[in-house]
PDB file with SEQRES, HELIX, SHEET and CRYST1 records, atoms N, CA, C and O in Angstrom:
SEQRES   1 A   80  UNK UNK UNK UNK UNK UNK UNK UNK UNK UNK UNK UNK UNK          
SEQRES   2 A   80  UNK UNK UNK UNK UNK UNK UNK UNK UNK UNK UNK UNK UNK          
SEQRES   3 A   80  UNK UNK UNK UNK UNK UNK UNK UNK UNK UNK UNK UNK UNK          
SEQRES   4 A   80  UNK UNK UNK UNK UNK UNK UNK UNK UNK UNK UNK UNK UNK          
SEQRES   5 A   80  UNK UNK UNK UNK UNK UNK UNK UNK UNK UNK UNK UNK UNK          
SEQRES   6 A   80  UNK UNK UNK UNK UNK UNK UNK UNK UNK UNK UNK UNK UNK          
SEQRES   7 A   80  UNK UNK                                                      
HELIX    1 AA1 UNK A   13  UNK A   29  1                                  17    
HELIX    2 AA2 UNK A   38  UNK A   40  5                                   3    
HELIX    3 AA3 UNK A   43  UNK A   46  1                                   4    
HELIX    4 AA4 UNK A   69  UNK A   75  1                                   7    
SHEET    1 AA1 3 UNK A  33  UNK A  37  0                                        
SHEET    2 AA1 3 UNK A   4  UNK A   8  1                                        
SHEET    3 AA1 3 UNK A  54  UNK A  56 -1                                        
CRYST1    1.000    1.000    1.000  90.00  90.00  90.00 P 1           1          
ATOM      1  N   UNK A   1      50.889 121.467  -1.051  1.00  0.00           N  
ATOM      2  CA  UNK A   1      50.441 120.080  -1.023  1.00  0.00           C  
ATOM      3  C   UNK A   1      50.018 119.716   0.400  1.00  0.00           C  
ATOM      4  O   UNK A   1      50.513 120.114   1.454  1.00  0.00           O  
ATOM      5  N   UNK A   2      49.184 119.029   0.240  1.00  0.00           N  
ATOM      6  CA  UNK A   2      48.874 118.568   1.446  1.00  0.00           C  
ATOM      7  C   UNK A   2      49.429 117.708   2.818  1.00  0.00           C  
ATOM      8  O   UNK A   2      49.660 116.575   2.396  1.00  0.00           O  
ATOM      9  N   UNK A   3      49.698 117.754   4.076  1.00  0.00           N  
ATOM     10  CA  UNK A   3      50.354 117.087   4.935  1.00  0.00           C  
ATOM     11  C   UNK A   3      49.950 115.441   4.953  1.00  0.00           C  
ATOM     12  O   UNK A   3      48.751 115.167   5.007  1.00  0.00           O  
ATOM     13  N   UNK A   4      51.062 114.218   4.903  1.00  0.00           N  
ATOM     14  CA  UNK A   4      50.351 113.289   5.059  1.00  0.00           C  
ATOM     15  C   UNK A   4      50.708 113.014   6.698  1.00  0.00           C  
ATOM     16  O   UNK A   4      51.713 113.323   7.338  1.00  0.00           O  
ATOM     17  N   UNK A   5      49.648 112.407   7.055  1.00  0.00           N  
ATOM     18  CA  UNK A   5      49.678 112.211   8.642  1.00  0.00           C  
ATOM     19  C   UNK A   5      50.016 110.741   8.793  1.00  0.00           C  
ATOM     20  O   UNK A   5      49.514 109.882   8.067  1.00  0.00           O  
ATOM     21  N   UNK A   6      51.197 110.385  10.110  1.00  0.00           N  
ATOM     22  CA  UNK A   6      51.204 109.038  10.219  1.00  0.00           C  
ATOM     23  C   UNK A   6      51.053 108.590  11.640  1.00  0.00           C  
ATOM     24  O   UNK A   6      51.967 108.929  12.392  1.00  0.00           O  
ATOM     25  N   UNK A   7      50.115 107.923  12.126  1.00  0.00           N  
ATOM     26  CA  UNK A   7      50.038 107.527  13.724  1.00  0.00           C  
ATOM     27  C   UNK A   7      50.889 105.795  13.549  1.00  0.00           C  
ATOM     28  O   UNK A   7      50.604 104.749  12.967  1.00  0.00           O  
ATOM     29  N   UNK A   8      52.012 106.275  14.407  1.00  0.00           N  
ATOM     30  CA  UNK A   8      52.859 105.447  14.838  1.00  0.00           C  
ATOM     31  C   UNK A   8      53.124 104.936  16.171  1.00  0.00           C  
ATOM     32  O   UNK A   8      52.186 104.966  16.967  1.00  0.00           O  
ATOM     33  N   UNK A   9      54.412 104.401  16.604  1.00  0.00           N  
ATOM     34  CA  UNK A   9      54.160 104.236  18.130  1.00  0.00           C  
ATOM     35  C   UNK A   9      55.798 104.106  18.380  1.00  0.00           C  
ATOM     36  O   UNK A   9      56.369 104.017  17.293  1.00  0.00           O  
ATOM     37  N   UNK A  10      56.693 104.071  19.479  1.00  0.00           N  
ATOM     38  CA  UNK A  10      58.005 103.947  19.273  1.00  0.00           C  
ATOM     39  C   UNK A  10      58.093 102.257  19.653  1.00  0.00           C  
ATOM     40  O   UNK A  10      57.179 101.601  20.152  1.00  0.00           O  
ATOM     41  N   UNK A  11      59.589 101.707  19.231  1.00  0.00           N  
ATOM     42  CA  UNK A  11      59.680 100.613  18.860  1.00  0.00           C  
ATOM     43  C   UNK A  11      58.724  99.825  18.135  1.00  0.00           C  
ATOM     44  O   UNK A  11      58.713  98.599  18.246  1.00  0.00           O  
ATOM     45  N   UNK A  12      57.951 100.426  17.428  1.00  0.00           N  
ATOM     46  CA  UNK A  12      57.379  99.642  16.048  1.00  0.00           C  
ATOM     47  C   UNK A  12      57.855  99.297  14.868  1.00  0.00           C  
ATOM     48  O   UNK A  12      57.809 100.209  14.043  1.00  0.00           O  
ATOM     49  N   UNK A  13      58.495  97.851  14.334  1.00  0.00           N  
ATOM     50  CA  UNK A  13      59.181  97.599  12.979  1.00  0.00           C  
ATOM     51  C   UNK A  13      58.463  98.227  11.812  1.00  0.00           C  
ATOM     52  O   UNK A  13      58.910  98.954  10.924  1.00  0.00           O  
ATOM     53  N   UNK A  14      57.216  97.763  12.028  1.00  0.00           N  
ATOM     54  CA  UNK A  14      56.132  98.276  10.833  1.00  0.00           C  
ATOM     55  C   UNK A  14      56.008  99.679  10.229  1.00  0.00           C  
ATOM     56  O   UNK A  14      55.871 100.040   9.060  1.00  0.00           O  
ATOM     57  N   UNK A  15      56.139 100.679  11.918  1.00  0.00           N  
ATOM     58  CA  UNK A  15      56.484 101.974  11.720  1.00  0.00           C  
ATOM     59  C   UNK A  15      57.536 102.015  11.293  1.00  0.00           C  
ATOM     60  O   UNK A  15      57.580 102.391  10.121  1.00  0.00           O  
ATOM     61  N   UNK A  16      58.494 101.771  11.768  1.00  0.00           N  
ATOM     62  CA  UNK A  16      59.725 102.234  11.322  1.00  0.00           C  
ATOM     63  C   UNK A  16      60.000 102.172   9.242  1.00  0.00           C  
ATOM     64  O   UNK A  16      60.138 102.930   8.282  1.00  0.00           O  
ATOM     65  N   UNK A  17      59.938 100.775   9.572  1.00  0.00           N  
ATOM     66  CA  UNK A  17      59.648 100.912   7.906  1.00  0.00           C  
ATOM     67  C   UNK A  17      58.911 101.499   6.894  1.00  0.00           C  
ATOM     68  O   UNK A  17      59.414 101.789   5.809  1.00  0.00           O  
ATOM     69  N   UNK A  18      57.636 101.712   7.207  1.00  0.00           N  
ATOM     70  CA  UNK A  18      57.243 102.577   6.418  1.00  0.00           C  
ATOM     71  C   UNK A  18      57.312 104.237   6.521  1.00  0.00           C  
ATOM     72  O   UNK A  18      56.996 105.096   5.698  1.00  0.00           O  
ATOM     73  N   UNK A  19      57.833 104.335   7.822  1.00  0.00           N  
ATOM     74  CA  UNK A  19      58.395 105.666   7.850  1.00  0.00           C  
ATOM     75  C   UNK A  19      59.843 105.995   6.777  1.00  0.00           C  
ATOM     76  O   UNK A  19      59.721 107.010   6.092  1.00  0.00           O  
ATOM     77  N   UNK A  20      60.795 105.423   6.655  1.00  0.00           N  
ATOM     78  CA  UNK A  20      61.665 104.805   6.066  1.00  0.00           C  
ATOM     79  C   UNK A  20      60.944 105.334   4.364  1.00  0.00           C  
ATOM     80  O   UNK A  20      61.215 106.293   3.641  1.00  0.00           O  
ATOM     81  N   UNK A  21      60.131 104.400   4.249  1.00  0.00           N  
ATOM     82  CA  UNK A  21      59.683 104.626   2.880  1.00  0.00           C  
ATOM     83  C   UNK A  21      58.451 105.531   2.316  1.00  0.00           C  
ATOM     84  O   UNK A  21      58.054 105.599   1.153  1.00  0.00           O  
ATOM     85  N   UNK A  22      57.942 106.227   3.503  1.00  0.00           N  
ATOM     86  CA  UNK A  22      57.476 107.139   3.456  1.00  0.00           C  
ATOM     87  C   UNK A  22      58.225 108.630   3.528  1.00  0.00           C  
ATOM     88  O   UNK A  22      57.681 109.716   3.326  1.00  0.00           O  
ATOM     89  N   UNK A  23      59.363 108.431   3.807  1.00  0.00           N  
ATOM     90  CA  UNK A  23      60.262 110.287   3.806  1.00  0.00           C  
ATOM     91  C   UNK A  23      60.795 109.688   2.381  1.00  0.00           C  
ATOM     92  O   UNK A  23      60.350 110.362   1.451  1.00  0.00           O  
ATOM     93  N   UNK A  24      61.512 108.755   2.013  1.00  0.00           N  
ATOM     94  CA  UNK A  24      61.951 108.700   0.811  1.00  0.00           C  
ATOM     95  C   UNK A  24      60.832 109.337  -0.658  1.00  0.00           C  
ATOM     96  O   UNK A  24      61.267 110.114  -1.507  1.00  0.00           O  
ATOM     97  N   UNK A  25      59.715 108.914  -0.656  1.00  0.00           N  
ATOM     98  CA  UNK A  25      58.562 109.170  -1.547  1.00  0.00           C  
ATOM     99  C   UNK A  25      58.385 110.586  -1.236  1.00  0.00           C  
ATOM    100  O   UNK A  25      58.298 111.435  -2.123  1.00  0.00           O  
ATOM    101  N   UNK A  26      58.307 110.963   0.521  1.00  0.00           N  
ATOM    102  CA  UNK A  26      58.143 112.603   0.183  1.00  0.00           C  
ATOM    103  C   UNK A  26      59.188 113.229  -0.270  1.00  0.00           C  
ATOM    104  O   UNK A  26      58.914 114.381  -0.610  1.00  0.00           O  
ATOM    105  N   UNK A  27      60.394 112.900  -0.427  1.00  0.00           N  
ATOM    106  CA  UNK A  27      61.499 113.703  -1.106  1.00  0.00           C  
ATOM    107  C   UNK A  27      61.507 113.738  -2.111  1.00  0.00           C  
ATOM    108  O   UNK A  27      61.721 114.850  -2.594  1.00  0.00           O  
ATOM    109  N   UNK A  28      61.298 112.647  -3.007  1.00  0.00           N  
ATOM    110  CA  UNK A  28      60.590 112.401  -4.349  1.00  0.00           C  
ATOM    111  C   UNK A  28      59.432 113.375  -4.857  1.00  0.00           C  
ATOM    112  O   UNK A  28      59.403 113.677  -6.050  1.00  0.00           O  
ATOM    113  N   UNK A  29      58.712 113.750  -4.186  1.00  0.00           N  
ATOM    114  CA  UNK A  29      57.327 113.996  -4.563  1.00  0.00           C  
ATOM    115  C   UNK A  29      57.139 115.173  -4.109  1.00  0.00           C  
ATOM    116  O   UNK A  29      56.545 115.875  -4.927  1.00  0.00           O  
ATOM    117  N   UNK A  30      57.473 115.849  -2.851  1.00  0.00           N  
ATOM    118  CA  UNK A  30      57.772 116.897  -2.214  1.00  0.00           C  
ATOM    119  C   UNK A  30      56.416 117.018  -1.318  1.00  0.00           C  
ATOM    120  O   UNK A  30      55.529 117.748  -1.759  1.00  0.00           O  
ATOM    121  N   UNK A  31      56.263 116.512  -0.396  1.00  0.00           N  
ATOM    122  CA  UNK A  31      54.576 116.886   0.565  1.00  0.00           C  
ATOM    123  C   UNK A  31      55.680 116.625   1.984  1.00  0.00           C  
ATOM    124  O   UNK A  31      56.876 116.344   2.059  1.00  0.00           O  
ATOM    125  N   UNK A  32      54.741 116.845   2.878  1.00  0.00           N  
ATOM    126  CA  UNK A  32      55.658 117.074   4.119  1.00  0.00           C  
ATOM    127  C   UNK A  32      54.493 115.792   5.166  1.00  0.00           C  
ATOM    128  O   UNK A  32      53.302 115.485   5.131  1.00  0.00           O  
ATOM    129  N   UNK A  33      55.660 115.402   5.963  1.00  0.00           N  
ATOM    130  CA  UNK A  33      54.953 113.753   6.544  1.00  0.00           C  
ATOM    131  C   UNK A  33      55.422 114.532   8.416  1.00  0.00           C  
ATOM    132  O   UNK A  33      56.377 114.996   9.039  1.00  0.00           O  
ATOM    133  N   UNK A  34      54.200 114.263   8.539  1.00  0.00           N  
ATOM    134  CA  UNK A  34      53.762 114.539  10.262  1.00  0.00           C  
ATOM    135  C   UNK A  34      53.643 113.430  10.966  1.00  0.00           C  
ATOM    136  O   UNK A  34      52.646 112.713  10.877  1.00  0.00           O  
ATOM    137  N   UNK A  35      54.595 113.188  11.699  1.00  0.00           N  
ATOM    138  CA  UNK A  35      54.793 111.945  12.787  1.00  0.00           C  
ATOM    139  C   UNK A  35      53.906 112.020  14.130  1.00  0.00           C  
ATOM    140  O   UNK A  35      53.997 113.062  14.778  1.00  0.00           O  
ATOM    141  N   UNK A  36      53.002 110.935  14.630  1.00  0.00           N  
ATOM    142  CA  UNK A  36      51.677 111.351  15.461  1.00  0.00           C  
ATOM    143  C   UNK A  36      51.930 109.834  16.231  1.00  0.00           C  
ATOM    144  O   UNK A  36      51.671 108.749  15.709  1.00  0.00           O  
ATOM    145  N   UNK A  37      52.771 110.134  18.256  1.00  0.00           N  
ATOM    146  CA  UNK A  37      53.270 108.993  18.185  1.00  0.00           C  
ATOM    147  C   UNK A  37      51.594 108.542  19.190  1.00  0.00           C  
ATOM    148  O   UNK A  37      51.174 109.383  19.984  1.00  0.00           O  
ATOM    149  N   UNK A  38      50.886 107.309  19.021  1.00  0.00           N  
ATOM    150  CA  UNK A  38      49.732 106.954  19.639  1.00  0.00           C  
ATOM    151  C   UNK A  38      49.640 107.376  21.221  1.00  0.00           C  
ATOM    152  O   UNK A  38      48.805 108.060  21.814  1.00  0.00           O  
ATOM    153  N   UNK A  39      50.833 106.698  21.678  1.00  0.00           N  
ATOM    154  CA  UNK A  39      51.216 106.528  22.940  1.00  0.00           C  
ATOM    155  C   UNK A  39      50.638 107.659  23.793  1.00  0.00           C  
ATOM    156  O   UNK A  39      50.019 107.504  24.845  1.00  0.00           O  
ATOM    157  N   UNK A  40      51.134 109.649  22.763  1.00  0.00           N  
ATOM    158  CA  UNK A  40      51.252 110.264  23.300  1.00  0.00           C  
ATOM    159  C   UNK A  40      50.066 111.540  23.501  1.00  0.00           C  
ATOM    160  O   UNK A  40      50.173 112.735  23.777  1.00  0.00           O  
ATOM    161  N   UNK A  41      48.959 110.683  23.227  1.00  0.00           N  
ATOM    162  CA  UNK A  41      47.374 111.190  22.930  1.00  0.00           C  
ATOM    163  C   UNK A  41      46.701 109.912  23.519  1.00  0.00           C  
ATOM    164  O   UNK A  41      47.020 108.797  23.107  1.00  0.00           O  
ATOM    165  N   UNK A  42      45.644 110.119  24.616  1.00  0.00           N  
ATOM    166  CA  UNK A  42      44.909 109.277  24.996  1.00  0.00           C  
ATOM    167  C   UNK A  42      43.853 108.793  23.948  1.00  0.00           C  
ATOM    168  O   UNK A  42      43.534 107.660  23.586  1.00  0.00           O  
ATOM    169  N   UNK A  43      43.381 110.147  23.556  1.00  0.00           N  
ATOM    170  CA  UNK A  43      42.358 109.981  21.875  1.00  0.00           C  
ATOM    171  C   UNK A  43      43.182 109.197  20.827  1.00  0.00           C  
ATOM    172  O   UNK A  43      42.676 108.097  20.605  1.00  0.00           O  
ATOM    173  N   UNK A  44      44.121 109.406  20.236  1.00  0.00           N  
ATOM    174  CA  UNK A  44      44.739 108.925  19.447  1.00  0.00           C  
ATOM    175  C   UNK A  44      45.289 107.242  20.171  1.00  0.00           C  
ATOM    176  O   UNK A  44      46.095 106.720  19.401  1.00  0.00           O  
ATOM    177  N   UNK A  45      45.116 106.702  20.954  1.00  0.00           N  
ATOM    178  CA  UNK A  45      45.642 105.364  21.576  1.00  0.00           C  
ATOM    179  C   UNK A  45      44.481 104.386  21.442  1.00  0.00           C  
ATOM    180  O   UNK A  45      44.407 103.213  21.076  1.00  0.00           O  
ATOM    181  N   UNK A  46      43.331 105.565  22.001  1.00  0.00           N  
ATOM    182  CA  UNK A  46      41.911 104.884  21.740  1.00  0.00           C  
ATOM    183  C   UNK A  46      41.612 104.381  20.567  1.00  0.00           C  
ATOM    184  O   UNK A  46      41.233 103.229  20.355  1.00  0.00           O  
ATOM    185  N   UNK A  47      41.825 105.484  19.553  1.00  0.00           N  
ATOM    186  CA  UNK A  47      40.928 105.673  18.271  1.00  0.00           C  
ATOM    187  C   UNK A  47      42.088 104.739  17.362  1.00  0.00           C  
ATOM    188  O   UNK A  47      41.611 104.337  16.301  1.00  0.00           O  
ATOM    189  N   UNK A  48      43.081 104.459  17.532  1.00  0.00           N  
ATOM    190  CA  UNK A  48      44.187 103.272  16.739  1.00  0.00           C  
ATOM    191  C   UNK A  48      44.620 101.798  17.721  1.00  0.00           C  
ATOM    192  O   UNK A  48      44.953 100.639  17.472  1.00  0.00           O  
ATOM    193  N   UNK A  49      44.473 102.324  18.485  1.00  0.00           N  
ATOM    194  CA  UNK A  49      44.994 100.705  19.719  1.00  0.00           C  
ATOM    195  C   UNK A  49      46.456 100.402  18.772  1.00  0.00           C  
ATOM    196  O   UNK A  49      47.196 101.251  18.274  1.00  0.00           O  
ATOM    197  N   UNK A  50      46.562  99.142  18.725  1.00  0.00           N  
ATOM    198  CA  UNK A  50      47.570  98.417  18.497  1.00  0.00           C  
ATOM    199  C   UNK A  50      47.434  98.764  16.382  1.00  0.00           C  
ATOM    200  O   UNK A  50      48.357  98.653  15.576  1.00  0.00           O  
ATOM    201  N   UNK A  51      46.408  99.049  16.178  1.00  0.00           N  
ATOM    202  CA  UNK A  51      46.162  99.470  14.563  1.00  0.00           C  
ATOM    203  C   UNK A  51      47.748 100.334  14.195  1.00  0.00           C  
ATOM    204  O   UNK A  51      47.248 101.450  14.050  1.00  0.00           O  
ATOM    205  N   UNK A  52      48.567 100.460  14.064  1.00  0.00           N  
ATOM    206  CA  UNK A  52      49.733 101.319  13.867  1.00  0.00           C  
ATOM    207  C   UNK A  52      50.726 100.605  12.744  1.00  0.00           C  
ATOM    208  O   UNK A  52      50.587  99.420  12.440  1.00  0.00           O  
ATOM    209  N   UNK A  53      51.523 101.275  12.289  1.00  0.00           N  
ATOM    210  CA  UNK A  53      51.081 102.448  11.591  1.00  0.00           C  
ATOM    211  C   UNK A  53      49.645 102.578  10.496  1.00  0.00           C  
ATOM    212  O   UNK A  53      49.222 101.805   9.636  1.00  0.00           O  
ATOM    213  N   UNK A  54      49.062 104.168  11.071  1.00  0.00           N  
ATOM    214  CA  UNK A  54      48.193 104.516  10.313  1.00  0.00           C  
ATOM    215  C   UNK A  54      48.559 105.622   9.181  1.00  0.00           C  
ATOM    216  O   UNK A  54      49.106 106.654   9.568  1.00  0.00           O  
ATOM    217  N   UNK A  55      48.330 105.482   8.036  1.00  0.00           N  
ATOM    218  CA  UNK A  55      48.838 106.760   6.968  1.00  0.00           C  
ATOM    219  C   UNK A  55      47.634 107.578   6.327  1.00  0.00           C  
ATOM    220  O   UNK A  55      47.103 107.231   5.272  1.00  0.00           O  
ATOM    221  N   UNK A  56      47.161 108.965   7.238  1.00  0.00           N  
ATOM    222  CA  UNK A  56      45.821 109.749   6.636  1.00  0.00           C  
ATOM    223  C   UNK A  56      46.194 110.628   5.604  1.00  0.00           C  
ATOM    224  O   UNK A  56      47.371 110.307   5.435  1.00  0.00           O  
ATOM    225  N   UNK A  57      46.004 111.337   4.974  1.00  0.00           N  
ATOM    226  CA  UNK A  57      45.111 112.918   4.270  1.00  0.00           C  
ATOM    227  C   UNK A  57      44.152 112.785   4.482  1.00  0.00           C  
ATOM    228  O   UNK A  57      43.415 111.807   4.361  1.00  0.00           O  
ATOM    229  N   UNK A  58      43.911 114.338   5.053  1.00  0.00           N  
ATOM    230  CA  UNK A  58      42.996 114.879   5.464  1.00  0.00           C  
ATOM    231  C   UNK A  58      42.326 114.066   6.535  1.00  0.00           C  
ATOM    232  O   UNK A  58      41.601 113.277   5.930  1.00  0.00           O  
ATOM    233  N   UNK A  59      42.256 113.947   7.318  1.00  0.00           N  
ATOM    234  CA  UNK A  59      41.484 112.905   8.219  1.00  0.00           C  
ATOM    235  C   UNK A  59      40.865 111.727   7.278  1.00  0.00           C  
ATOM    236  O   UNK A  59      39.694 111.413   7.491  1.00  0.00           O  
ATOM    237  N   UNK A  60      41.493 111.146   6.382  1.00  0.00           N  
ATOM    238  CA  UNK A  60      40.939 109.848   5.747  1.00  0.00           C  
ATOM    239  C   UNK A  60      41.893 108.831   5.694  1.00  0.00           C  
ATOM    240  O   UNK A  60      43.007 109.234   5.360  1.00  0.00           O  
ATOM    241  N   UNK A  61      41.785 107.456   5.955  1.00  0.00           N  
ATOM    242  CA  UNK A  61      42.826 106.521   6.483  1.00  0.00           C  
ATOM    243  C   UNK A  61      43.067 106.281   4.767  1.00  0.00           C  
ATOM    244  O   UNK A  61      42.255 105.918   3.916  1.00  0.00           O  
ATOM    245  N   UNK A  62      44.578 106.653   4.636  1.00  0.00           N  
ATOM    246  CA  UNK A  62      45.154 105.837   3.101  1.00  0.00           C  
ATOM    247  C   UNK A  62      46.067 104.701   3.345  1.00  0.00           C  
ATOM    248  O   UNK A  62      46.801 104.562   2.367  1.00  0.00           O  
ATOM    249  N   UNK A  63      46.201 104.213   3.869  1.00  0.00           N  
ATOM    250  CA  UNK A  63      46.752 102.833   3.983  1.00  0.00           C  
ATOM    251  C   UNK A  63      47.415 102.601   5.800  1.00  0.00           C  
ATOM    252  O   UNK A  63      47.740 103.523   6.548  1.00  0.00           O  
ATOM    253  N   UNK A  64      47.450 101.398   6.060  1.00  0.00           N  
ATOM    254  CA  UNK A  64      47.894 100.933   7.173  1.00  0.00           C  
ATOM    255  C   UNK A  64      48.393  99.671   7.043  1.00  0.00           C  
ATOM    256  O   UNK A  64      47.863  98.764   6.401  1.00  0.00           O  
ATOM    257  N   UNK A  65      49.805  99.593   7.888  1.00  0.00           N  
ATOM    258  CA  UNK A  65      50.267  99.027   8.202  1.00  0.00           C  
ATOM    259  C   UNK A  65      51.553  98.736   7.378  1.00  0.00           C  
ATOM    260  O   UNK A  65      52.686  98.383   7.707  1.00  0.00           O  
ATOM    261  N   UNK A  66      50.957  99.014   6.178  1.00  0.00           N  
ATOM    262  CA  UNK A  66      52.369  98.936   5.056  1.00  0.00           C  
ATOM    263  C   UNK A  66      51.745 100.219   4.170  1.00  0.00           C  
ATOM    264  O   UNK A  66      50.654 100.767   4.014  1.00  0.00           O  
ATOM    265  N   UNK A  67      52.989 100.340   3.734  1.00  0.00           N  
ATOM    266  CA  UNK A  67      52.793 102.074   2.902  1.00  0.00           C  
ATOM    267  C   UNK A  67      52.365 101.465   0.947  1.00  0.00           C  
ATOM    268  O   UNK A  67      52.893 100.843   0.025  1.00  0.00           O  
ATOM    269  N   UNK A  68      51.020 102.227   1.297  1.00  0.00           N  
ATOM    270  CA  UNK A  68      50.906 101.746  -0.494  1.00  0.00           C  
ATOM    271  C   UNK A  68      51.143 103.016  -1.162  1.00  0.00           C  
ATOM    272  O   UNK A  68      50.359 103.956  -1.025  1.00  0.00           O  
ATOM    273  N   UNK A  69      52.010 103.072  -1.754  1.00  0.00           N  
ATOM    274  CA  UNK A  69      52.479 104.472  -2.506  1.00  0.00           C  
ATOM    275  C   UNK A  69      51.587 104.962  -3.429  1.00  0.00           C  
ATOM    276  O   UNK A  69      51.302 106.159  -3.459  1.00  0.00           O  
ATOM    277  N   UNK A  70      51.038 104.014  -4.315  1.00  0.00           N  
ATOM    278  CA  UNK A  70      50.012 104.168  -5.355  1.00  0.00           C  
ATOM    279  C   UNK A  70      49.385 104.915  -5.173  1.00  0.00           C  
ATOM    280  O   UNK A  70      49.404 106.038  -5.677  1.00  0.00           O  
ATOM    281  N   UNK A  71      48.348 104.302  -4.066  1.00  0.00           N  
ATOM    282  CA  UNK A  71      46.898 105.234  -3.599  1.00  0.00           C  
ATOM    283  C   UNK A  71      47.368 106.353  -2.845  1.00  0.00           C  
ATOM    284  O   UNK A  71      46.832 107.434  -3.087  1.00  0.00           O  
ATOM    285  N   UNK A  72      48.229 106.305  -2.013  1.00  0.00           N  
ATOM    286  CA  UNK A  72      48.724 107.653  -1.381  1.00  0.00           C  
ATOM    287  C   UNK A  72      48.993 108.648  -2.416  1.00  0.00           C  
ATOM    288  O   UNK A  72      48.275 109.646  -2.351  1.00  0.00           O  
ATOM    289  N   UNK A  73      49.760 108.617  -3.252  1.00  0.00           N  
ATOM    290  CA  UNK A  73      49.985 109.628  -4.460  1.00  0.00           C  
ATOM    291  C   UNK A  73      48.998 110.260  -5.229  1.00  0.00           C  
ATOM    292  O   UNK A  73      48.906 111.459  -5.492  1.00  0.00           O  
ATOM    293  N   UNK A  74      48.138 109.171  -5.622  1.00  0.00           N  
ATOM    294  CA  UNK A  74      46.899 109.164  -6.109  1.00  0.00           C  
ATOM    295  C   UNK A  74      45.899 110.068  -4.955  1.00  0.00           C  
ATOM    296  O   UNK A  74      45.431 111.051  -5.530  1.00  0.00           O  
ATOM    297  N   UNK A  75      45.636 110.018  -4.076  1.00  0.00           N  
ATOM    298  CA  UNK A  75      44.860 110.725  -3.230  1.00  0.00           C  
ATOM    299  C   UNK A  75      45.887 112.214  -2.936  1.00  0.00           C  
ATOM    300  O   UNK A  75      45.275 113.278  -2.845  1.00  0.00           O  
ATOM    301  N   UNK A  76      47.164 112.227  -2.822  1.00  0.00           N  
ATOM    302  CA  UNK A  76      47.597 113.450  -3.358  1.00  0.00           C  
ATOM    303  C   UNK A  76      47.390 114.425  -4.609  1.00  0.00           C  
ATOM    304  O   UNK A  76      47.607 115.619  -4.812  1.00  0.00           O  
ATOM    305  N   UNK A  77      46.878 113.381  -5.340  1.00  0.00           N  
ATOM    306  CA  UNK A  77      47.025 113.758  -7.062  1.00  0.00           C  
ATOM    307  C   UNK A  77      48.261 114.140  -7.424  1.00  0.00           C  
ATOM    308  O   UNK A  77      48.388 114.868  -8.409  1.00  0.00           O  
ATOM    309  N   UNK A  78      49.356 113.721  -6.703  1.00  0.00           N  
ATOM    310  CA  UNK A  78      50.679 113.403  -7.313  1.00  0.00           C  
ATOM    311  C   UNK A  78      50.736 112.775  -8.378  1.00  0.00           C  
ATOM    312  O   UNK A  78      49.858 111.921  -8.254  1.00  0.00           O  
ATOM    313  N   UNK A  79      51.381 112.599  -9.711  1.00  0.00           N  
ATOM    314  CA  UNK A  79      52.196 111.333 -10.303  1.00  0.00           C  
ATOM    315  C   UNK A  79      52.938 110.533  -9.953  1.00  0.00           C  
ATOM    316  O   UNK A  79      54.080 110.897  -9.674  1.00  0.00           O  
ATOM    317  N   UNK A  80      52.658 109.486  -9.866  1.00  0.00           N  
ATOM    318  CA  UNK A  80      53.627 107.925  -9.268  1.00  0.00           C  
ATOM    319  C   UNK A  80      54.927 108.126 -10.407  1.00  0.00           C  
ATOM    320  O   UNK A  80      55.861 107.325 -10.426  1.00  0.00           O  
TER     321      UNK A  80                                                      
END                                                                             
């Protein structure tokens, strides 16, 4: 299955939470979640600014800021 990617940042609530509910769904579902903190990529600080959390596959943005499980699964071709 495919990696889902998340650009976060430290002390972010937003991150935190949907990180939170993003490992729960991958344990559920079984795909593996890659933590990408902005801060620590000049490209990646640029290309998100204050935009955080971002949630990709494949280099395609599936939701931000709050975790939509739906479409994430769905773009996995998981079952919800």
């Amino acid at each position: 299955m495919k990696p889902v990617v998340v650009y976060d940042r430290e002390g972010c609530h937003l991150c935190e939470d949907l990180l939170e509910d993003l490992y729960r769904l991958a344990a559920e579902h079984g795909f593996r979640v890659i933590e990408r903190d902005v801060d620590r990529d000049p490209a990646w600080r640029e290309r998100f600014g204050h935009r955080v959390p971002v949630v990709e596959v494949d280099d395609e943005v599936v939701c931000e800021f709050f975790l939509d499980p739906a479409t994430l699964l769905a773009r996995l071709g998981t079952p919800d």
